[in-house]
Backbone as CSV, one residue per row, in Angstrom:
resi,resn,N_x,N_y,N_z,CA_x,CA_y,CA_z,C_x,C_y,C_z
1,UNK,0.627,-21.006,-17.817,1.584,-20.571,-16.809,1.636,-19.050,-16.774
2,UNK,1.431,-18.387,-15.674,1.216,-16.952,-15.474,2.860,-16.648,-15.404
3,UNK,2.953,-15.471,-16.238,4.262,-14.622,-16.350,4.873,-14.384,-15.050
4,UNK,5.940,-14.611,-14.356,6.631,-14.281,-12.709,6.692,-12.472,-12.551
5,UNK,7.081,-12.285,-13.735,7.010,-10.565,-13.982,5.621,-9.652,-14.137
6,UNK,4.276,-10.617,-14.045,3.251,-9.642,-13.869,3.087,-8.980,-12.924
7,UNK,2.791,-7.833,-13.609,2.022,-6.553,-12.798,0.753,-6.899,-12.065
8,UNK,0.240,-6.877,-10.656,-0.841,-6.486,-10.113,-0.926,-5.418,-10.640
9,UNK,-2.565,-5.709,-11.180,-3.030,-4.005,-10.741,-4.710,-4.413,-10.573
10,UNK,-4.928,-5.598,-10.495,-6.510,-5.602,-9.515,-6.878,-5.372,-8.115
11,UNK,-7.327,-4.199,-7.975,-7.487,-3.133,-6.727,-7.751,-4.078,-5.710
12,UNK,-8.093,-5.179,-5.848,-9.138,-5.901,-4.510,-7.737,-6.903,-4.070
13,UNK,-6.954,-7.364,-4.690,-5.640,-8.095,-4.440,-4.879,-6.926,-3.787
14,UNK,-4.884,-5.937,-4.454,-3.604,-5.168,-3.552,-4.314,-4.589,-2.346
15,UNK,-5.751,-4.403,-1.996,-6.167,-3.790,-1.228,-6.123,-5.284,-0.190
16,UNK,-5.897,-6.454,-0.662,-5.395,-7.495,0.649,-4.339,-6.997,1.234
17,UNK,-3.375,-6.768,0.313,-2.191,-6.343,0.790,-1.501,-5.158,1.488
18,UNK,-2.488,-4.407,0.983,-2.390,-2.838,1.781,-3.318,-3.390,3.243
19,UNK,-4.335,-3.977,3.917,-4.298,-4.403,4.991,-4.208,-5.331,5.518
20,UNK,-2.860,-6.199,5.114,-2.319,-6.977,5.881,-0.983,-5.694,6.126
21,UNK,-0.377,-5.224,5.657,0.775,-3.632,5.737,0.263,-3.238,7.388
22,UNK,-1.272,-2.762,6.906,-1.676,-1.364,7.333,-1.803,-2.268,9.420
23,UNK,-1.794,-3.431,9.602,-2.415,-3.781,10.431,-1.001,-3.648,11.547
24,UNK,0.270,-3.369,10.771,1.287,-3.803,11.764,1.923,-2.299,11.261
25,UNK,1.355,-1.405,10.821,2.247,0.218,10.862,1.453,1.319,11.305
26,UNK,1.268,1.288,12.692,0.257,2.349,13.396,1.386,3.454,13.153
27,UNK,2.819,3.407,13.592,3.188,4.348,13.549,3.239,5.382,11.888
28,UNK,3.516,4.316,11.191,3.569,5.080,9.752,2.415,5.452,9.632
29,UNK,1.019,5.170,9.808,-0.254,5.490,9.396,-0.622,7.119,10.178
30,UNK,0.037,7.220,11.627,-0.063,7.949,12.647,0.422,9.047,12.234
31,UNK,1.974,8.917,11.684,2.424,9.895,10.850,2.378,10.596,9.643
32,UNK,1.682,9.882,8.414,0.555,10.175,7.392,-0.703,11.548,7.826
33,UNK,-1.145,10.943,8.556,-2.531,11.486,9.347,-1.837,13.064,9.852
34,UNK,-0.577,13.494,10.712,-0.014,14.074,11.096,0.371,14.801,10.048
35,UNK,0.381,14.888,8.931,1.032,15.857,7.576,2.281,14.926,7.308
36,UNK,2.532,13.733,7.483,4.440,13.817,7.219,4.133,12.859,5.809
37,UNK,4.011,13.350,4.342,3.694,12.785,2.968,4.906,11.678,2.749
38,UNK,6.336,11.841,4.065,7.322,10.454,3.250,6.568,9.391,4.108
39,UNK,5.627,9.458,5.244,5.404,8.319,5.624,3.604,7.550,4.906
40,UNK,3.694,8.087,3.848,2.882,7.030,2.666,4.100,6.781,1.315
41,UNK,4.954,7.153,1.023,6.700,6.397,0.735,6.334,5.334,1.286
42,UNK,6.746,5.408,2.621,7.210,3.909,3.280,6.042,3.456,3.072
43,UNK,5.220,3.632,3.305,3.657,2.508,3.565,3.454,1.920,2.086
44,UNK,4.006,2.450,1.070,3.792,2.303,-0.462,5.027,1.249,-0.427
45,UNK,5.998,1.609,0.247,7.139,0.359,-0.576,6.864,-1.048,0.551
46,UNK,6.408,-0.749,1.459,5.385,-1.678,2.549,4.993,-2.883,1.535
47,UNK,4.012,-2.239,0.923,3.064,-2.720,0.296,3.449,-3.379,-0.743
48,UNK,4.738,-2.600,-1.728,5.227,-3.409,-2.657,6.004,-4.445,-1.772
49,UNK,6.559,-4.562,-1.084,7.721,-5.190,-0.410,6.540,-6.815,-0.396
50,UNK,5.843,-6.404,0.396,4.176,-7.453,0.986,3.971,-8.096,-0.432
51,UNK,3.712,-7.766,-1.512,3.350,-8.361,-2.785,4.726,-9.014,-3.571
52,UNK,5.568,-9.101,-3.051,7.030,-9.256,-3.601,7.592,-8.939,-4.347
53,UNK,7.579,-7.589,-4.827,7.629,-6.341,-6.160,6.396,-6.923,-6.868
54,UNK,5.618,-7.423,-7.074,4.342,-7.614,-8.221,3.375,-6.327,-8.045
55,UNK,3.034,-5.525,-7.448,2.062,-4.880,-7.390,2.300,-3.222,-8.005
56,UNK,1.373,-2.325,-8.430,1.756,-1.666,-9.494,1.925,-0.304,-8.105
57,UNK,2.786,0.296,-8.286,3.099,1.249,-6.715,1.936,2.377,-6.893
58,UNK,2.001,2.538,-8.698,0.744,3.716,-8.263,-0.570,3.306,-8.315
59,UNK,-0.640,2.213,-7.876,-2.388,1.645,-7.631,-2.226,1.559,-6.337
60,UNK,-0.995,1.048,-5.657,-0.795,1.149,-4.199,-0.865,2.224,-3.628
61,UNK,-0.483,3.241,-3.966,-0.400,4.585,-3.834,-1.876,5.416,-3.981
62,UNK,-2.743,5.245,-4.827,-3.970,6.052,-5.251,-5.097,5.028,-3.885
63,UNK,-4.949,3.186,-4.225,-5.482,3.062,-3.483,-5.155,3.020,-1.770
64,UNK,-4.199,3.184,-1.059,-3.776,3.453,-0.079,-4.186,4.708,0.574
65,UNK,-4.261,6.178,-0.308,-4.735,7.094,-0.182,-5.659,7.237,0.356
66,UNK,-6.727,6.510,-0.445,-8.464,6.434,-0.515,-8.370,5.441,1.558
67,UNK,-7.558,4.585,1.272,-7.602,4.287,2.746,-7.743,4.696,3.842
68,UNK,-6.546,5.711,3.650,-5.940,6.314,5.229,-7.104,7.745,5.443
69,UNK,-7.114,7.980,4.149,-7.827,9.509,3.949,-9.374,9.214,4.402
70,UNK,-10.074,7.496,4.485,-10.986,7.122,4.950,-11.094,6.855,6.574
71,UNK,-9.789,6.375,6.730,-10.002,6.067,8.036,-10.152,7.060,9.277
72,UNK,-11.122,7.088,10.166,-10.805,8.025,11.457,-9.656,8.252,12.574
């Protein structure tokens, strides 16, 4: 029986979860891209919110980065 209190922190599970987030927050992503650093805050507690607190915020956070900072 897996612990209810584990931590995600396998990048490829939370990176489900960062785009299922990312697919319904153009505006937060829009504003990221624009300089505004609280709108990856929100996209980070997005993401925890999406995993149901299980996911580790600064893997959400480092890998979310690598996301947006990828995308055109």
């Amino acid at each position: 029986m897996k612990n209810r209190y584990e931590i995600i922190k396998d990048e490829k599970t939370i990176k489900s979860f960062i785009f299922s987030v990312l697919e319904c927050a153009s505006k937060d992503i829009m504003d990221y891209k624009m300089g505004k650093e609280e709108a990856l805050d929100i996209l980070v507690s997005k993401v925890f919110k999406e995993s149901k607190g299980k996911a580790d915020p600064k893997v959400i956070r480092k890998i979310l980065k690598k996301v947006l900072n990828s995308k055109n």
